[in-house]
C-alpha positions in Angstrom: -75.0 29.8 -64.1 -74.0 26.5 -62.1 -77.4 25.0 -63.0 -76.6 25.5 -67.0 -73.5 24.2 -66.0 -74.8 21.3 -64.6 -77.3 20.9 -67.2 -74.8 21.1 -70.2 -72.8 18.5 -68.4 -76.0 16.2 -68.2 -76.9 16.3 -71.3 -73.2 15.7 -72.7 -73.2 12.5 -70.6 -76.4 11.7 -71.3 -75.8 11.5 -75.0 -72.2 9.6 -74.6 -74.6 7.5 -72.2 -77.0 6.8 -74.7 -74.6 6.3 -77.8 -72.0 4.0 -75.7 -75.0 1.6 -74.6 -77.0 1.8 -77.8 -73.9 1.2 -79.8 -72.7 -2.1 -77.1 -76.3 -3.3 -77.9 -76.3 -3.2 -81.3 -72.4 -5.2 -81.0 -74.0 -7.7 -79.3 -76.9 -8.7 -80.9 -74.9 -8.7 -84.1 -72.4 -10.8 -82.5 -74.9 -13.3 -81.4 -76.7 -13.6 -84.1 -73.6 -14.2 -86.5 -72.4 -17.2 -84.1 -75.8 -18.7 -83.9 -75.9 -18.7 -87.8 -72.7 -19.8 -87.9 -73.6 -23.0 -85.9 -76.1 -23.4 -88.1 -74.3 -23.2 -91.3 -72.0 -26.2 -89.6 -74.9 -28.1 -88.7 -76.2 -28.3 -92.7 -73.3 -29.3 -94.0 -75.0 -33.1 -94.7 -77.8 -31.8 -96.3 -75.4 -29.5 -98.4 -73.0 -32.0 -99.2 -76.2 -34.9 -100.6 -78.0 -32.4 -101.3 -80.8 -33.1 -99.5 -83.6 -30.8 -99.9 -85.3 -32.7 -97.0 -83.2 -32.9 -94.7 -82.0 -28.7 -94.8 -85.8 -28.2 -94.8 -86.3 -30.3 -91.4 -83.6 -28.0 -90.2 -84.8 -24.9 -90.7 -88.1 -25.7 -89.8 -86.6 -26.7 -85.9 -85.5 -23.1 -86.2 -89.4 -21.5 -86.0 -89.3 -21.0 -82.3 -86.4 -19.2 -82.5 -87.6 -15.3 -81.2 -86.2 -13.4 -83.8 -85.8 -15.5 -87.1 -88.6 -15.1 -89.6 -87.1 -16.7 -92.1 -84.3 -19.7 -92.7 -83.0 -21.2 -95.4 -80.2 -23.2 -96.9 -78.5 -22.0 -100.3 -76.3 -24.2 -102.4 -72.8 -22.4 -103.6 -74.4 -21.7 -106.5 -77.0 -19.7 -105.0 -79.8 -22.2 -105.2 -82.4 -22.7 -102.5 -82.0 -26.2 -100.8 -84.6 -25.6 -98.3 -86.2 -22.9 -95.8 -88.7 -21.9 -93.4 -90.8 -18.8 -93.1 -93.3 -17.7 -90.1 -94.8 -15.7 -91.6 -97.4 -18.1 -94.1 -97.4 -17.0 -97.7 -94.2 -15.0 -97.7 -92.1 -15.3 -101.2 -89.3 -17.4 -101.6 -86.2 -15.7 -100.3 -83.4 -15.1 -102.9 -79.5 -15.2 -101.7 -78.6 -11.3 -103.7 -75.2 -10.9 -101.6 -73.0 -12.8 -99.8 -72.6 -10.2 -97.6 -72.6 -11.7 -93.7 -74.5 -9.2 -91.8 -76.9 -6.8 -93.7 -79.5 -4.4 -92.1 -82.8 -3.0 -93.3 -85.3 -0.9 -91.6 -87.3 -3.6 -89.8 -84.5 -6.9 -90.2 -81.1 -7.7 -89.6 -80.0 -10.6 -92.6 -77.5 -13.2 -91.9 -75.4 -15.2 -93.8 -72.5 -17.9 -93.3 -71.2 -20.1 -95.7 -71.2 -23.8 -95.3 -67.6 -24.8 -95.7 -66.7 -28.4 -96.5 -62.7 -29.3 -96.7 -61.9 -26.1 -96.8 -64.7 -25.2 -99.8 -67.9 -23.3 -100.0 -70.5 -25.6 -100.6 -73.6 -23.4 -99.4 -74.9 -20.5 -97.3 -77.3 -20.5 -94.4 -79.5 -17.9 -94.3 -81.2 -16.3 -91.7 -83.6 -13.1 -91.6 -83.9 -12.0 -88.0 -87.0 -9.6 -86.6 -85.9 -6.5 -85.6 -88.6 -5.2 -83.7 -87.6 -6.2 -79.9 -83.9 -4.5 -80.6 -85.9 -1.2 -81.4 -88.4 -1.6 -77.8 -85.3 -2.1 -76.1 -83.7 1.2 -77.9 -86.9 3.1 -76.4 -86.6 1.7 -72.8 -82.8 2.8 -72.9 -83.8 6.2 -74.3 -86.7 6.4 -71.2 -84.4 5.5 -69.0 -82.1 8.0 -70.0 -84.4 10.5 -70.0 -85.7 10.0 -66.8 -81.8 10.1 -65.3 -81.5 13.3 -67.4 -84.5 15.1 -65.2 -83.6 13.3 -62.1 -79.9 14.3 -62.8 -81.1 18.2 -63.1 -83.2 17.9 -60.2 -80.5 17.4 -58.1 -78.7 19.9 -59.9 -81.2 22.6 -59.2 -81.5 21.9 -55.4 -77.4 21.3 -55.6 -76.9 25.2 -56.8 -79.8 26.1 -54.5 -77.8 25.1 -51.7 -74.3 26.3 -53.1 -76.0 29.6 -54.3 -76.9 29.8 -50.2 -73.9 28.8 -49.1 -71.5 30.4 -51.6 -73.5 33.3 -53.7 -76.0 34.6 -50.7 -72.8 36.1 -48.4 -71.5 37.8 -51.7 -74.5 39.3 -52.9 -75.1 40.7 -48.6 -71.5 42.0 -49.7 -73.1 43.6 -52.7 -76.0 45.2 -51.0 -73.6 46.2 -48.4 -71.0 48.4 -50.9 -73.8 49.8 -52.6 -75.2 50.9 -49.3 -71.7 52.5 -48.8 -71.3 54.1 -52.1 -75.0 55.8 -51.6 -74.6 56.9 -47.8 -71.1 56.9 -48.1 -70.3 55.8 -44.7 -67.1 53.1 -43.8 -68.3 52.8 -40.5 -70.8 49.4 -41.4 -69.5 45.9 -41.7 -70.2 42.8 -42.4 -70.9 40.1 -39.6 -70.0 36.4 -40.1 -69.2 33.7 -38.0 -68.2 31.2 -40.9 -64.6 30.0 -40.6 -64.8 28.9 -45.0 -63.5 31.1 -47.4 -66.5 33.0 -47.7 -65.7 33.7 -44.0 -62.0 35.1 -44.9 -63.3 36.6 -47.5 -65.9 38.5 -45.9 -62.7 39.3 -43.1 -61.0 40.5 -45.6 -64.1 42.7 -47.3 -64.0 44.3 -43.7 -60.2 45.1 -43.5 -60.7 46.6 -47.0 -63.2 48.5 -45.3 -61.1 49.5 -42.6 -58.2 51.0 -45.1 -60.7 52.8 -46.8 -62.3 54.4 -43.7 -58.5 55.3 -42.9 -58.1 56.7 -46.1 -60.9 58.7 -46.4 -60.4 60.0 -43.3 -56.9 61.2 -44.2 -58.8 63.0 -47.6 -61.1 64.3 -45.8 -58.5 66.1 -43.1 -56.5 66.9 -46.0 -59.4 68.2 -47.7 -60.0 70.4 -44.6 -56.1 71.3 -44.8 -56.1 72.4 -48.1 -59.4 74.5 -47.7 -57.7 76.3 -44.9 -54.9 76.5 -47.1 -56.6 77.8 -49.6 -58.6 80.2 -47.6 -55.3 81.7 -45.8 -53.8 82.2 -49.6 -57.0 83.9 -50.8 -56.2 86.3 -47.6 -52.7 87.0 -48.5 -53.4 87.5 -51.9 -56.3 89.9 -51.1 -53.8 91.6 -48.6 -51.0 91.4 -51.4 -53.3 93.2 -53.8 -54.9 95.6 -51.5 -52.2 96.9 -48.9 -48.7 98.0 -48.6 -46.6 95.1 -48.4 -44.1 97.2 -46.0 -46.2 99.5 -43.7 -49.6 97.1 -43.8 -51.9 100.6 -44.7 -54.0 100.2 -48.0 -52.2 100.7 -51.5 -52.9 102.6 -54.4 -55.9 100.2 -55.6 -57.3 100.2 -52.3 -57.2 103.8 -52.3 -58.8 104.4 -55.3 -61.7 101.7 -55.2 -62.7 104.0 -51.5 -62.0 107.3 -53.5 -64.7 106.1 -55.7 -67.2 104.6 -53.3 -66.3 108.4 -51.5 -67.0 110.3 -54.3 -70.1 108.5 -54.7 -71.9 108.6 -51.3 -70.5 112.9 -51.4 -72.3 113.0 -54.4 -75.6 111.4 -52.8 -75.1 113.4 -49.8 -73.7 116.9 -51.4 -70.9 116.5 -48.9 -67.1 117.2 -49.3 -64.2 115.2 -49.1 -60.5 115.4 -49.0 -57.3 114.2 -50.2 -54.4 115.4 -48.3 -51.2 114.3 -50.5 -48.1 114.0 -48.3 -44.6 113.7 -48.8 -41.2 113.6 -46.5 -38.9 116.1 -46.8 -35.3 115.2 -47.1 -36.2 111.3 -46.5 -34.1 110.9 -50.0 -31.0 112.2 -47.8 -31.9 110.1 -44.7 -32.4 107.1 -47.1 -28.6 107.4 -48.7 -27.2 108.2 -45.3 -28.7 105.9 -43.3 -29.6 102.8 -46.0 -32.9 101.5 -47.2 -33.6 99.2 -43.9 -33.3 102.6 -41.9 -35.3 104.3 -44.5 -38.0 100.7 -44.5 -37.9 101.6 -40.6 -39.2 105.1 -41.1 -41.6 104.5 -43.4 -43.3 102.1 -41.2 -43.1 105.3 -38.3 -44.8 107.4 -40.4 -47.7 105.1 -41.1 -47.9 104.1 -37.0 -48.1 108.1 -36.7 -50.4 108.7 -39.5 -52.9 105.8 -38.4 -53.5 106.8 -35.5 -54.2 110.8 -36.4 -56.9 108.8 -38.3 -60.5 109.2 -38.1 -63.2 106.4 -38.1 -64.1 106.4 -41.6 -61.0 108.2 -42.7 -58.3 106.0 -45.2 -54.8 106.3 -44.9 -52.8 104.5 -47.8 -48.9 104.9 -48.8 -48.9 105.4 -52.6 -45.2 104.6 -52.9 -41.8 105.6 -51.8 -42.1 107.7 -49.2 -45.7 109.3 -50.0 -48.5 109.1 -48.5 -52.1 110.1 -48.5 -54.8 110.8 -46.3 -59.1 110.5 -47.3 -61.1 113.0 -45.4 -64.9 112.2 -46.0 -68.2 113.7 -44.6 -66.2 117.4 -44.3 -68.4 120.1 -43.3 -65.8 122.9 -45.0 -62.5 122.9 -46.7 -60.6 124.4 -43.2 -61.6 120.7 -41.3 -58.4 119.7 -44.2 -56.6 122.4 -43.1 -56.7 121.2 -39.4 -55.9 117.9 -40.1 -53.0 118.9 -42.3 -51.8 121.1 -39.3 -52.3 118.2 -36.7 -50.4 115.9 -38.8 -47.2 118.4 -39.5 -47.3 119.2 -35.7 -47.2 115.6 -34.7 -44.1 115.5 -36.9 -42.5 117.7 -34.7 -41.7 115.0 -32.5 -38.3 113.1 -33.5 -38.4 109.4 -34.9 -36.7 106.6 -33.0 -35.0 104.4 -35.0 -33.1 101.9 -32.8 -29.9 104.0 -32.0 -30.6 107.0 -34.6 -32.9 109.7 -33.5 -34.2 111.8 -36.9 -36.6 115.1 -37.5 -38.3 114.3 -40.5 -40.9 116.6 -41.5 -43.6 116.6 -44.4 -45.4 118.2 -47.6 -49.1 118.4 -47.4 -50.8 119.4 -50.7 -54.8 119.2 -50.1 -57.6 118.7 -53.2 -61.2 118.6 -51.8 -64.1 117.4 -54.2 -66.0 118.5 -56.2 -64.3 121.9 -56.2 -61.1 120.9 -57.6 -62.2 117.5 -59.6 -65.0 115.1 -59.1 -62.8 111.8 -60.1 -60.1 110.2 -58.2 -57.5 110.7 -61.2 -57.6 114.7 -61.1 -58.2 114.7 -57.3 -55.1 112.9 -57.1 -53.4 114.8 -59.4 -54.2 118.2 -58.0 -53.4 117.1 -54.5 -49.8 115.9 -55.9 -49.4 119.6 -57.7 -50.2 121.5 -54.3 -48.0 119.1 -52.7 -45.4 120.2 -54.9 -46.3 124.1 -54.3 -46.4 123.7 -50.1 -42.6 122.2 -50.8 -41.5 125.4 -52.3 -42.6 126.8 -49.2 -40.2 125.1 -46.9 -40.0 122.0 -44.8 -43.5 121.1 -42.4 -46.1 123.2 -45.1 -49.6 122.7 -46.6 -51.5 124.2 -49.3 -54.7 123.8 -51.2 -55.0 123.6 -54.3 -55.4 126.5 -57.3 -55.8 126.5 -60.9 -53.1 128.0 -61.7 -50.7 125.7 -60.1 -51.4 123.2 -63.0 -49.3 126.3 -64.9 -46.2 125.9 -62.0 -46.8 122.2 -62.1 -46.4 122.0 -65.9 -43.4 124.3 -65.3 -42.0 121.9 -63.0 -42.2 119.1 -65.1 -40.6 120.7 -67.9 -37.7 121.4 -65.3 -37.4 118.3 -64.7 -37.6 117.1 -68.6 -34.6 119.5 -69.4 -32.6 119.0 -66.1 -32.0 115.4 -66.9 -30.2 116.9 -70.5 -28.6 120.1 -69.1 -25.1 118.9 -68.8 -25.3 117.5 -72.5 -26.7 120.2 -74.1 -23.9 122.2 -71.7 -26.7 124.7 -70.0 -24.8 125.2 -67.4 -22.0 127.4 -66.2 -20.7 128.6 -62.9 -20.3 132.3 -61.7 -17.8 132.6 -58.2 -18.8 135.1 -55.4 -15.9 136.7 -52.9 -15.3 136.0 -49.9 -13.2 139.0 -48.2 -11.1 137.7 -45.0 -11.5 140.9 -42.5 -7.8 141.0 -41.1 -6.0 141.7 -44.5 -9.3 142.7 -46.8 -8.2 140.3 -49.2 -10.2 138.4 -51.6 -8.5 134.7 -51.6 -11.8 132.6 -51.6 -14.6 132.3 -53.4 -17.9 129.9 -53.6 -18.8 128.5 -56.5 -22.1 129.0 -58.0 -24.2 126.7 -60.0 -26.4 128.6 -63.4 -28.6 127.1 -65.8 -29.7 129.2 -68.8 -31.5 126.9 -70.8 -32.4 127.7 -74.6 -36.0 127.6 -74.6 -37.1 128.7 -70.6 -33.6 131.3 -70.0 -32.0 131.6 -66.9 -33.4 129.3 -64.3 -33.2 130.3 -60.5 -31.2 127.6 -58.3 -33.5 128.0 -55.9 -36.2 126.1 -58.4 -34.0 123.3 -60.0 -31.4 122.6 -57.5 -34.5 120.8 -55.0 -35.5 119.2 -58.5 -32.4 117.8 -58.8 -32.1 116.3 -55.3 -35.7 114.8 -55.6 -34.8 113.2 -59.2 -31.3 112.4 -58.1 -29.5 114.2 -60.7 -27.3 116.8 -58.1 -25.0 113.4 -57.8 -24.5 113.8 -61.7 -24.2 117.6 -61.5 -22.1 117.4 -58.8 -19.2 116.3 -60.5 -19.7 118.1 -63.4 -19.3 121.3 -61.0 -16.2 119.3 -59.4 -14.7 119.0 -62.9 -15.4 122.8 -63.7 -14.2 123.8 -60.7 -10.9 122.1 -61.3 -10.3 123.0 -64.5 -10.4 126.8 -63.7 -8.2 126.5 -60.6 -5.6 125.2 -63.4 -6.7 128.0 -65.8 -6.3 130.9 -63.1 -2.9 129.0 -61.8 -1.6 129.3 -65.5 -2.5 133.4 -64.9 -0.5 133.6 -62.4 -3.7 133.3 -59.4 -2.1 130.7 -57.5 -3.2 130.9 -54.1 -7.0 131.3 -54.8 -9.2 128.5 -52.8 -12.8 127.2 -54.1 -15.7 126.5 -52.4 -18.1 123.8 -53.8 -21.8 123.0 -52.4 -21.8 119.2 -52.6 -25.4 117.3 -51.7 -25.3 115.7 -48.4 -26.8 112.3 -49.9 -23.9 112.0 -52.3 -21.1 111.8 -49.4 -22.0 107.8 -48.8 -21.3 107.5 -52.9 -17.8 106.4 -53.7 -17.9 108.2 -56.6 -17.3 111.4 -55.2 -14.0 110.5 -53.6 -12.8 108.8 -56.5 -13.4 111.8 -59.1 -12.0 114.5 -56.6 -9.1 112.2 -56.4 -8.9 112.0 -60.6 -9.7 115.5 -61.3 -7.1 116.8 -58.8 -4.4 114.9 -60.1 -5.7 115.1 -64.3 -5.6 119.0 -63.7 -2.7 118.8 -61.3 -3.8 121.6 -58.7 -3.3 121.4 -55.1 -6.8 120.1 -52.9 -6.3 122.5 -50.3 -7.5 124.7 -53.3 -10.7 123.0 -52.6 -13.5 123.9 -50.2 -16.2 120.8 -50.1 -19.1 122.5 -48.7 -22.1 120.2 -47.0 -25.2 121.6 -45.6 -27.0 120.6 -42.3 -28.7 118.3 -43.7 -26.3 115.6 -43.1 -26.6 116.2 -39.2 -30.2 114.8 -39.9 -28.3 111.7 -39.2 -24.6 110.6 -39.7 -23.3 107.4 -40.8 -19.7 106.0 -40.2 -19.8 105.8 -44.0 -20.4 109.3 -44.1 -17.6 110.6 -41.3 -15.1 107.8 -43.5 -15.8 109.6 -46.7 -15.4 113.7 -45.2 -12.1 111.9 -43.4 -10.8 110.8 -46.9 -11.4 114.2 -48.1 -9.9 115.9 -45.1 -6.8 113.3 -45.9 -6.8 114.1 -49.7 -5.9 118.1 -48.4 -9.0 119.5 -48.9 -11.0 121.5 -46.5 -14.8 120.9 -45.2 -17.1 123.5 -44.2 -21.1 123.3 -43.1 -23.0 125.5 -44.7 -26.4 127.3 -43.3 -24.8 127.0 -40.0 -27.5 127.6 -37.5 -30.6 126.9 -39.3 -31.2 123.5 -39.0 -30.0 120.6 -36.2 -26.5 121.9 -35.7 -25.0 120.8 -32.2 -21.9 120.7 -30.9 -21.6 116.8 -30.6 -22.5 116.6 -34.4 -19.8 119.5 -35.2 -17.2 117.6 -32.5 -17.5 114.5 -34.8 -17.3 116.2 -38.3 -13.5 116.5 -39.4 -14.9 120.8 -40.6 -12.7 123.2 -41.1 -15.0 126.5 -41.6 -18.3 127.2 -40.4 -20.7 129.1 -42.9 -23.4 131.2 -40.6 -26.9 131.4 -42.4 -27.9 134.9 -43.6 -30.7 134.9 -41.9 -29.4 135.6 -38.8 -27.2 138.3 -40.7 -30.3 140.5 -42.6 -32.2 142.3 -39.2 -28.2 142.4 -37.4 -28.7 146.3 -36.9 -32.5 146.1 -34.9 -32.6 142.7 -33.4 -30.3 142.1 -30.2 -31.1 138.1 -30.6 -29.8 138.1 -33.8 -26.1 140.1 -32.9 -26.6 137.4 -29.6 -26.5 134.6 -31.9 -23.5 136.0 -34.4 -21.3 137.0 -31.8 -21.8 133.4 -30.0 -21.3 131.5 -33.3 -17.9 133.6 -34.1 -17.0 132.4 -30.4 -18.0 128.7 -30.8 -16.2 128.5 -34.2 -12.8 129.4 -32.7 -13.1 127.9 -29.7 -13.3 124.4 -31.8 -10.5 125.5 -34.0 -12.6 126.6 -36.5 -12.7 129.6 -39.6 -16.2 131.0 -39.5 -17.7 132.7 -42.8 -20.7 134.8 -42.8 -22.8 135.6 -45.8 -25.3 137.7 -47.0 -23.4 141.0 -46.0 -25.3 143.3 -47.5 -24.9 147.2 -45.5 -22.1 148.4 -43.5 -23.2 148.1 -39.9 -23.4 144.3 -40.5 -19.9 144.6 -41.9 -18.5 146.9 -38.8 -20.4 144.1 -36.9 -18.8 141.5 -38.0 -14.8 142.9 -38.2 -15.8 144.5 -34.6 -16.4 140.8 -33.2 -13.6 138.9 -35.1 -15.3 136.9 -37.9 -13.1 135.2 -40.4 -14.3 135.6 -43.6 -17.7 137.8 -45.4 -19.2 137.7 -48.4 -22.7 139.5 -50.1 -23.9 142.1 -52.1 -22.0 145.1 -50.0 -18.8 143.4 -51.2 -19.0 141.7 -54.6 -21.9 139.8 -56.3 -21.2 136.5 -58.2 -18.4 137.0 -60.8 -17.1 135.2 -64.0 -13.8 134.1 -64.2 -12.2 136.5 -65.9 -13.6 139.3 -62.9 -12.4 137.3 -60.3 -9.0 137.5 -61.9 -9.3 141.6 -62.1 -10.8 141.3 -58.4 -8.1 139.4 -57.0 -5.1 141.2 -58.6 -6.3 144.6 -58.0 
């Protein structure tokens, strides 16, 4: 690039060169020529003026050693030739055509100067000079140009030879060098040089460039290995988000069913059986009101501890949900290795949770499918184990059972329950019967319990025994609890306007629905709507709110206690009743389960137990009310050792209003 540069430049100058000089010759030659035939033209003015064709001939002929004049001669003003002199022999006459001074042709330059006399023209001298030497010396400036031109570009060439050493060579290393970089892509390499120039700096500079680079792709490349850590620890939590229970860490429902497949497949390989043992809490609705959902979070997370480690290598224990759970048996020899799993994990129940300060007895529902005899697909094999589950709760609390085929009939039962529990109170189902309860020092009949029904149009009567556990699992008791409030209320004022005004009513309420303000609130409203007194009102709770108690739950029994009602526990005896829990409940009447009541006559434990209970009842100040009297040794019993109050079949079965009325007046 430099030497086109430098050439361009050359030839530029070269051409001015050559123009300037050829054009200063060509001044000058004219110049000189025009004087000389200027003194000439003075010096004919004699032989003008006489005319003297002589003496202008002499003249010219002095002129033929002039260099360049071929020809001279002397015109009159009129044009006429006076006299001339030619070198060249033989050449014609010249002829004066213009007066024009200087004139060129291709090979002469013509000039001409008139010969003035007192201020006239009298003549012109004429002289026709040789052009040839002008044009020789036009050549030797156009060698010598030439020949400047090539030495000029010589130089030129070794000029950017050095400059392309000095200047180009570092930036092309420089070159060589980033292109080594970008293909090994390693900053560590720099360029060396010792020059202090500003190819020097600039290769200084090249190297702190080099430098921020390095730093910066050291700080990608540790961010890189950041956000691939990153990356790889959010692939883990999303695979554990997916795949286990955020709360108890055990696998979920999708885990559960990609190893019920891969199980199902290796027992079909290996005609092997396998398990699914379907568990559920009992009561852990009740414990989760009472106690709130961080208690009930708490629990949950026991039960999985206690579960995992009953586990066997190879076995899978995943929480569905809520509080179920459920357990993957594989490589069983026969259905009973299920059944001693399922016992092993309700015996290890028996041991009481510790939750911080609260201490519960939780138990569970086991319902067991085993494949391929009750389904060979996880859907069904879940789905049976949930119906048995369902069955071994109708048993009691801490029960298995396997699956049958004709649960799918109870199951389909139970979920039509369920369907026309939810719309029982709108399609007014139910209705309430009251059953006696005879105090033993006067034999009268001045309390009763009230009774929930449900005769629904398309099943009939339904047992409570069947929907009121439905109820509690789906949470609709809370809703038909104060339906049964509002009934209850209502016939108090209907009986007081009959003239049965010292009659008091007992009504079961759920244990979970004493932390909901609610029930306050509408006892409050229904008592003063129907205006009746609340000591006409019995609020019955069973032991299951001695599971655990709550201050929220003591506050709320207080405020009932305050309103003028009366508590009393119900199925005293049966479940974790102790006299710290009774010291701290504001009761009023204990209710002794008839189970201790129904072998009375032939079992000394059992008249052990009554005759204690009647003792520990007044000894705290309190009524005690046995049911299920149902013969008249339990009744002789019972008046013999001072109890309060007795109701059953012996006396009076449940009663419509209208017979209590009758019952009580008679």
């Amino acid at each position: 690039m430099m030497t086109i540069i430098i050439m361009s430049m050359l030839l530029m100058i070269s051409a001015l060169f050559y123009f300037k000089i050829y054009g200063d010759i060509e001044t000058y030659i004219t110049q000189k020529i025009s004087s000389e035939t200027q003194l000439h033209a003075l010096n004919s003015v004699t032989s003008v003026v006489n005319k003297d064709d002589n003496l202008a001939t002499e003249y010219t002929q002095q002129l033929k050693d002039h260099e360049t004049i071929d020809v001279a001669a002397v015109f009159l003003a009129n044009s006429s030739l006076l006299g001339y002199t030619s070198k060249i022999p033989g050449s014609p006459v010249p002829e004066l055509t213009s007066t024009q001074r200087i004139s060129l042709t291709k090979t002469h330059l013509i000039a001409v100067e008139p010969i003035i006399d007192d201020r006239k023209i009298i003549g012109y001298f004429y002289t026709s000079h040789e052009l040839t030497r002008l044009f020789n010396n036009k050549q030797d400036y156009i060698v010598f140009i030439i020949l400047v031109f090539f030495a000029s570009l010589v130089i030129a060439i070794i000029t950017a030879g050095f400059f392309q050493k000095l200047l180009t060579l570092p930036i092309r290393r420089m070159v060589r060098h980033i292109n080594a970089i970008y293909q090994s892509n390693n900053f560590e390499k720099r360029l060396k040089s010792k020059r202090n120039d500003e190819v020097g700096r600039l290769i200084a500079e090249f190297n702190q460039m080099l430098d921020a680079v390095q730093e910066r792709e050291n700080e990608l490349t540790m961010h890189g290995k950041q956000l691939q850590r990153l990356v790889e620890v959010r692939t883990e939590q999303l695979y554990q988000k997916a795949h286990f229970d955020s709360l108890t860490g055990l696998p979920n429902r999708y885990l559960l069913v990609d190893r019920l497949h891969q199980a199902i497949s290796k027992s079909f390989r290996n005609k092997t059986n396998l398990a699914l043992l379907f568990l559920d809490l009992d009561r852990f609705k009740i414990i989760n009101d009472n106690l709130g959902h961080q208690n009930g979070d708490l629990l949950l997370k026991e039960v999985a501890k206690r579960l995992s480690k009953l586990a066997r290598e190879g076995d899978t224990v995943a929480r569905l949900g809520g509080d179920e759970f459920v357990f993957l048996l594989e490589n069983l020899s026969t259905p009973k290795d299920a059944a001693r799993t399922a016992r092993r994990i309700i015996d290890s129940f028996r041991t009481p949770f510790r939750l911080q300060e609260h201490i519960l007895h939780v138990s569970t529902s086991i319902g067991i499918s085993i494949y391929p005899d009750d389904g060979t697909d996880d859907k069904v094999l879940l789905k049976n184990a949930d119906i048995s589950m369902y069955h071994a709760k109708e048993k009691g609390p801490g029960q298995f059972s396997f699956y049958t085929q004709d649960m799918n009939e109870t199951s389909m039962e139970r979920l039509a329950i369920e369907s026309n529990l939810r719309q029982a109170i709108d399609n007014n189902e139910f209705y309430l019967v009251y059953q006696p309860q005879m105090r033993l020092k006067d034999n009268q009949f001045k309390n009763v319990e009230a009774l929930l029904r449900w005769n629904n149009k398309e099943v009939g009567n339904i047992s409570p025994g069947i929907f009121i556990p439905i109820a509690e699992e789906t949470g609709v008791i809370n809703q038909i609890d104060l339906w049964v409030i509002t009934k209850v209320c209502e016939q108090i004022k209907s009986w007081q306007e009959q003239g049965l005004t010292d009659i008091t009513v007992a009504v079961n309420v759920s244990a979970g629905h004493l932390i909901s303000d609610t029930l306050l609130e509408h006892l409050k409203r229904q008592i003063l709507i129907n205006q009746i007194h609340a000591s006409q009102l019995e609020i019955e709770i069973t032991e299951a709110v001695f599971v655990e108690h709550t201050e929220r739950t003591i506050a709320t029994l207080r405020s009932i206690k305050k309103l003028g009602a009366k508590i009393a526990i119900d199925d005293f005896g049966t479940g974790y009743s102790s006299l710290q829990y009774i010291q701290n409940f504001p009761a009023d009447t204990l209710k002794l389960d008839g189970m201790f009541i129904r072998d009375l006559e032939n079992n000394d434990s059992s008249q052990g137990i009554v005759r204690s209970s009647i003792i520990l009842a007044h000894s705290l100040g309190l009524e005690l009310v046995t049911e299920c009297v149902e013969n008249q040794f339990q009744l002789d019993f019972l008046r013999e050792h001072h109890c309060d109050l007795v109701q059953g079949y012996l006396l009076a079965k449940p009663m419509l209003p209208h017979e209590i009325m009758v019952l009580c007046n008679s």
